[in-house]
Structure formats: structure tokens, C-alpha cells
N, C-alpha and C positions, 0 to 999 in steps of 0.2 A: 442080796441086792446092794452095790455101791452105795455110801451114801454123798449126795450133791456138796460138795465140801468148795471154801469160797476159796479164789483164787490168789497165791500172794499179790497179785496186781490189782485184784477187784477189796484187798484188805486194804492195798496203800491208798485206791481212790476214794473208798469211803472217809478212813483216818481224814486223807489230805479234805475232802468237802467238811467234814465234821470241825478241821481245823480255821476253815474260811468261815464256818458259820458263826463259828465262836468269835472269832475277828469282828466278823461284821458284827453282830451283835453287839462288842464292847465300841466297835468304831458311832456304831449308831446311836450309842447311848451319849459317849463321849460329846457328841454333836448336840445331843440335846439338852445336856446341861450346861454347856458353854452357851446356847442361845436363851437358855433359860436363866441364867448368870448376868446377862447383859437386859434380857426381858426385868427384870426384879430389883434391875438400877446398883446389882451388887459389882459389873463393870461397869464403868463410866463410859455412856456412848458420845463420841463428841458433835458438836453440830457448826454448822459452816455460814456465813450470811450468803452465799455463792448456793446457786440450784447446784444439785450433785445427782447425776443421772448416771445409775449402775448399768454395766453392759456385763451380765455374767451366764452359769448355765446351771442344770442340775446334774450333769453327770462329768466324769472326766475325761476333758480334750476332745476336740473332734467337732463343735459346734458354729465354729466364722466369728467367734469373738474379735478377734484383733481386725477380721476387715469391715465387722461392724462397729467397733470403734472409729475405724478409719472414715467411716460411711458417715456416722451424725457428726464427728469432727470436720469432716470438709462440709459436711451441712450448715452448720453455724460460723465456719470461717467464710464460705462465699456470703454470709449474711453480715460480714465486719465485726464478728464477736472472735474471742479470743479463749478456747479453752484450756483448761488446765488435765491433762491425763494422766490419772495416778497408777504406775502400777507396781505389783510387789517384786517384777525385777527376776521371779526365777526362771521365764524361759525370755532368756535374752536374746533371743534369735524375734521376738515379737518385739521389742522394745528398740532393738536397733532398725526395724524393717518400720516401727513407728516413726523413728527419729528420721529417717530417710525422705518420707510420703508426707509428711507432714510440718514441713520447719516451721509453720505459722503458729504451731500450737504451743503449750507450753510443754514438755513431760518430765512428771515427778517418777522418779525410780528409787523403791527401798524399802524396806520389809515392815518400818514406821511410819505408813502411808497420814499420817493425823499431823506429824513431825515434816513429812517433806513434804506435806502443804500448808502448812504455818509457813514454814520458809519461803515457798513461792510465793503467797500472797503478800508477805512482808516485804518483796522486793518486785513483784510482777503484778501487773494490771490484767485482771481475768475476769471475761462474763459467768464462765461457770466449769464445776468440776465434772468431768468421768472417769469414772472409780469403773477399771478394768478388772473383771475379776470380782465384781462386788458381791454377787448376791451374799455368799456364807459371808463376808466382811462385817463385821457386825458392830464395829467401835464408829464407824462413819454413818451418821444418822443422811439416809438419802429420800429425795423426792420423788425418784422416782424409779423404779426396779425394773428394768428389760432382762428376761429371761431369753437365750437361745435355745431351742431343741432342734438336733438333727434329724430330718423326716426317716433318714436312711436306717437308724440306728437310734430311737427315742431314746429307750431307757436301760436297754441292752437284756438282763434278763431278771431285771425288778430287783433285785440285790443292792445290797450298800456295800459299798469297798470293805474289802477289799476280794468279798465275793463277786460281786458286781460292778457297775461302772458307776452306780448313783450315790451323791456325793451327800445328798439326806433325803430321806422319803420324800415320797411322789406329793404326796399332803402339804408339801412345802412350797409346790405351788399357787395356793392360795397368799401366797404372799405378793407376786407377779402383778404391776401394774399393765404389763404388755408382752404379749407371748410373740415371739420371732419363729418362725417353720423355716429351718433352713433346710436346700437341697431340696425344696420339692418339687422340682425340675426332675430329678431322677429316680419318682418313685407313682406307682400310679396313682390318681384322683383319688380313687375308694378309698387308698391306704391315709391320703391326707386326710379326706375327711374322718374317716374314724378315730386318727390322733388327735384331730381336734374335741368330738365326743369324749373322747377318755382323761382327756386336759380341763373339759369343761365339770366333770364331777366334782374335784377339789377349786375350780375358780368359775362358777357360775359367769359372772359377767365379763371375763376380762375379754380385751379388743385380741384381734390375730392379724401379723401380716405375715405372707410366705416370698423369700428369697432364694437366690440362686446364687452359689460363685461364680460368675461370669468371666471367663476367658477373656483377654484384650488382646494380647499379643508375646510371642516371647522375644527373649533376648539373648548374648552372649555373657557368661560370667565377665568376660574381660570386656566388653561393649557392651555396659548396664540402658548408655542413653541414645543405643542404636536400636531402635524396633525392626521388628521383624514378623510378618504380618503371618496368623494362623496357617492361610493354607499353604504356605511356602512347606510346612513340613508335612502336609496330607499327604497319607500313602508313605512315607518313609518308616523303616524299619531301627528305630530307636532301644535302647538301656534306659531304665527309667528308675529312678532309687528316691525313695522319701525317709522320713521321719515325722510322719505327722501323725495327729488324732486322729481322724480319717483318711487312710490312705486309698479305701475304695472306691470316694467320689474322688480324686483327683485322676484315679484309673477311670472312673468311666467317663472326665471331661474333658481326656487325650483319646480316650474311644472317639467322643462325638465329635473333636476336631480332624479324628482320620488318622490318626497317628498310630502305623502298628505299635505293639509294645513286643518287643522280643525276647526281654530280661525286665524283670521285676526285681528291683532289693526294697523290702519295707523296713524301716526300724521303729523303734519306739521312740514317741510322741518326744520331742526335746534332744533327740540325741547328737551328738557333740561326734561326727566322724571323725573316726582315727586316720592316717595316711596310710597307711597297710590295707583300710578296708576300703577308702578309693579306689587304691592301685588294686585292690581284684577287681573293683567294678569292672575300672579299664579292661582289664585283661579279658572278662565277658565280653566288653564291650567289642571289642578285637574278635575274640574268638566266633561270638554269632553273628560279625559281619553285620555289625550296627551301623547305624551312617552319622551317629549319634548321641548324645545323652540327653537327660530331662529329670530336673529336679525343680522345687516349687521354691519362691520365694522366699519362706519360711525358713528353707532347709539353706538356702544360700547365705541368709543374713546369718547363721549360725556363724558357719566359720569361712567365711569369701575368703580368705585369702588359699585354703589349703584347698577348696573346693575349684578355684579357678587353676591352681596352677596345675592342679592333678587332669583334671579332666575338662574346665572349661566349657562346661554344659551350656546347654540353653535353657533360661529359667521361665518360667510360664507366667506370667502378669494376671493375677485375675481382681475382681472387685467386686464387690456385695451388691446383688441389683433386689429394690424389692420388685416381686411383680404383681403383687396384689397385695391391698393394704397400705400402702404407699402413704396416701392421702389423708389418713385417718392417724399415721403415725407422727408426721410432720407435724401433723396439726397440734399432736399431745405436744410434741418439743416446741412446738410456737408457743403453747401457751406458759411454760414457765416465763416468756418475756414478755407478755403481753403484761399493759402499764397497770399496776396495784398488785400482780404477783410476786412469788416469791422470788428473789436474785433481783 
């Protein structure tokens, strides 16, 4: 009788998972005594007279960080406050697509986020800071921690990097002054409420509100301040190419606008298109007799100039809507101004 002998491909997948567990493992360690480092006063955490409200996530990319940055920034600018936005600058396709939406605000960029807000405040008048990217940030003592989780994709499959998508155990929730449910618009009720049961084991009390990336309208790369109203592209037969965190709900928010999609190119999260890989887009685009292109904002602020001239897409406009929980969230941000608080 043969005996069941394992496959060279079923030897390489073991090796290779055995290989991520070990990663993860030392990744997850590494995490905990850099927080335990800064817990024990052995880093120096520094602290700000300005409120400092973190906009961060637990796992990596994918969760409406930057348009919920955008979201409490134009919150406190229609209120005549002025803040300050710190980020560390590596995916500058967010930082430029900030500086764009935002000129009223202040934004600090640089990997010495403690350093490029000394300097602002030495020379700018600011009500308060938001530290993008904050949660793991741990030199910047904050008031107050917003975590985003993606309803579509919480935690991926409970793993720490570089096995999985989560950037420090789930437990690390309990640090979360206000939990965000983005995307759950595109997932059913049951599923939201059991992510919230499963969030509330590690943070008994904390508040929730759930949002949506809302579609506004697209545009022309080369006509950025000419709108162009959703249904004008219902029913057409589009190319569609990202590089985002989630590239699935931006497919199913051109689903719900009507938009066939003919050709899909995804890349990874940040990615920096070459000319060569436009020019195939095109050539798809040609070839399946698209009427069309469509990339996200994100992907535009990366590189608009190689992006326009190649293909000149239509880029999709969308904005963080809370749709429940709203009221309750405001209220938190009201009150770091409310007279005898802190800032």
C-alpha cells in the first residue's frame, strides 16, 4: 500500500505559514515592548497644551482614515477653529489629496511628528492637533483615541503582520476612546451588530458610530473643478484601476452608482504607477471598448500628472457620512472646547 507522502507544494505552504508565524510572532512582540517602553516612562512621551485627537486603525489600510480626518477638520473649521494635522508623510498621495480639501487647516508632514509641531505652533495659531495615524503613535500623549474599523473586513484573519492584517492584538482595543464602523452601508445589519458584540469584549463601554464613503460626484483628471454628476456614468461600460486599502468597497460603490466595470486593475495600497502600466490600462481600455476610466482620488493625488496625461480618467469624489451615531460623536469633539477643558 502507497504511503500518503506530502506534496513539494503542500512542504512549501507549510515552511512558508510556519515562516509568517515566526514573523508575526516577533512583530507582535516587538509592538509590545516598544508600548511597554513608553508605558514605564523609559521613552519620553511628549504632551501638547492644544487637545490632540488621534484618527487611527487596528489593522493595515483600508479603513477611511484620511476622509475621516477630513470629516472632523472641516468639523472645527466651519466652527472658526483652526487645526493642526500631523502626518508621518509615507503615503503622500493622502497628504497631498489633504493639502488640496483642506487649505484652512494647518498640515504638519515628517516622520518627527513632536518636531513638526513645535515648529507649527512656534509660528501658527492653532485650536487643536490631529495626529493621523495615531493610534500605535505613542511619543504623542492624546486626548482622545478614534479608532476606524472596516465593517467589510474587521480584522482580516486575527493575525498580526505580517501573517495577517492587524497592526497589534484585538486587546488593544480597550484603549479606544470611540470606535468608527466604516462601510456599513455594504454589509448586512447581523454582521454589524455582531462586530460590535465582539469590539465590546475588550471595550465594555466605549461609544460607536457607523459611516459610509459617500459618492458626491466625479470629475475629469484634467477638469478637477468641473463636476460631473453620478448618474451621467450609469449604465456605461468603464476600466477601473486603484491602489487602495480596500479596493472592494470602491467596486461595490461604482456597482451602486450603476457603473459597469469591464476591467479591474487592483494594486497595493500606496502604489506609485509606472507609465508602462497605465499605457496597458489603456490599451484594455481600448481593447474591451470601455467608454471610459475610473480611479479614486487617492490614486489620482499620487501621481496627477502621469495619471492625467496617460489616461485622464474620471476620478470619483467621495466623503465620510456618519449615519448613525453622528450626534453622540460631535458632542465628544465639543466637548474638548467646552470653557474649563482641556485646549
Amino acid at each position: 500500500m502507497a504511503e500518503n507522502r506530502p506534496t513539494s507544494g503542500g512542504v512549501f505552504c507549510f515552511l512558508l505559514k510556519s515562516i509568517f508565524n515566526f514573523a508575526s510572532f516577533f512583530y507582535g512582540k516587538g509592538v509590545q515592548i516598544h508600548r511597554l517602553l513608553y508605558q514605564k516612562n523609559i521613552f519620553k512621551t511628549e504632551s501638547f497644551e492644544k487637545t490632540v485627537i488621534s484618527i487611527g486603525n487596528l489593522t493595515w489600510g483600508g479603513t477611511g482614515k484620511t476622509p475621516m480626518v477630513e470629516y472632523i477638520a472641516n468639523y472645527f473649521i466651519t466652527r472658526e477653529k483652526i487645526p493642526m494635522i500631523l502626518a508621518r508623510g509615507y503615503g503622500k498621495d493622502e497628504s497631498k489629496e489633504l493639502a488640496n480639501k483642506l487649505p484652512a487647516a494647518q498640515l504638519g508632514i515628517g516622520s518627527d511628528r513632536v518636531a513638526v509641531a513645535k515648529k507649527i505652533l512656534s509660528k501658527s495659531s492653532i485650536d487643536m492637533i490631529l495626529l493621523d495615524d495615531g493610534f500605535q503613535h505613542w511619543r504623542i500623549k492624546r486626548d482622545f483615541d478614534i479608532v476606524l474599523i472596516n465593517a467589510l473586513n474587521p480584522f482580516g484573519n486575527l493575525s498580526i503582520l505580517p501573517r495577517g492584517i492587524l497592526r497589534e492584538p484585538m486587546s488593544s482595543l480597550s484603549r479606544a476612546s470611540f470606535i468608527i464602523l466604516t462601510d456599513t452601508n455594504l454589509v448586512p445589519r447581523k454582521e454589524t451588530d455582531f462586530l460590535k458584540e465582539k469590539i465590546r469584549t475588550f471595550n465594555p463601554p466605549v461609544e460607536f458610530a457607523e459611516a459610509c464613503h459617500e459618492p458626491v460626484c466625479f470629475y475629469r483628471a484634467d477638469s478637477p473643478h468641473k463636476q460631473i454628476p453620478l448618474d451621467q456614468l450609469e449604465g456605461k461600460r468603464m476600466t477601473v484601476f486603484s491602489g487602495i486599502g480596500m479596493p472592494r468597497s470602491f467596486q461595490m460603490i461604482l456597482n451602486r452608482i450603476g457603473v459597469k466595470s469591464v476591467r479591474n486593475f487592483e494594486f497595493d495600497d500606496h502604489h506609485m504607477f509606472l507609465s508602462r502600466e497605465l499605457e496597458d490600462i489603456r490599451k484594455e481600455k481600448s481593447l474591451s471598448r470601455s467608454e471610459g476610466s475610473i480611479t479614486t482620488e487617492k490614486d489620482y493625488f499620487r501621481c496627477p500628472g502621469r495619471i492625467t496625461q496617460i489616461l485622464n480618467p474620471y476620478i470619483l469624489k467621495i466623503h465620510m457620512r456618519l449615519i448613525s451615531g453622528e450626534e453622540e460623536f460631535q458632542t465628544r469633539l465639543d466637548s474638548f472646547f467646552e470653557e474649563g477643558s482641556h485646549g
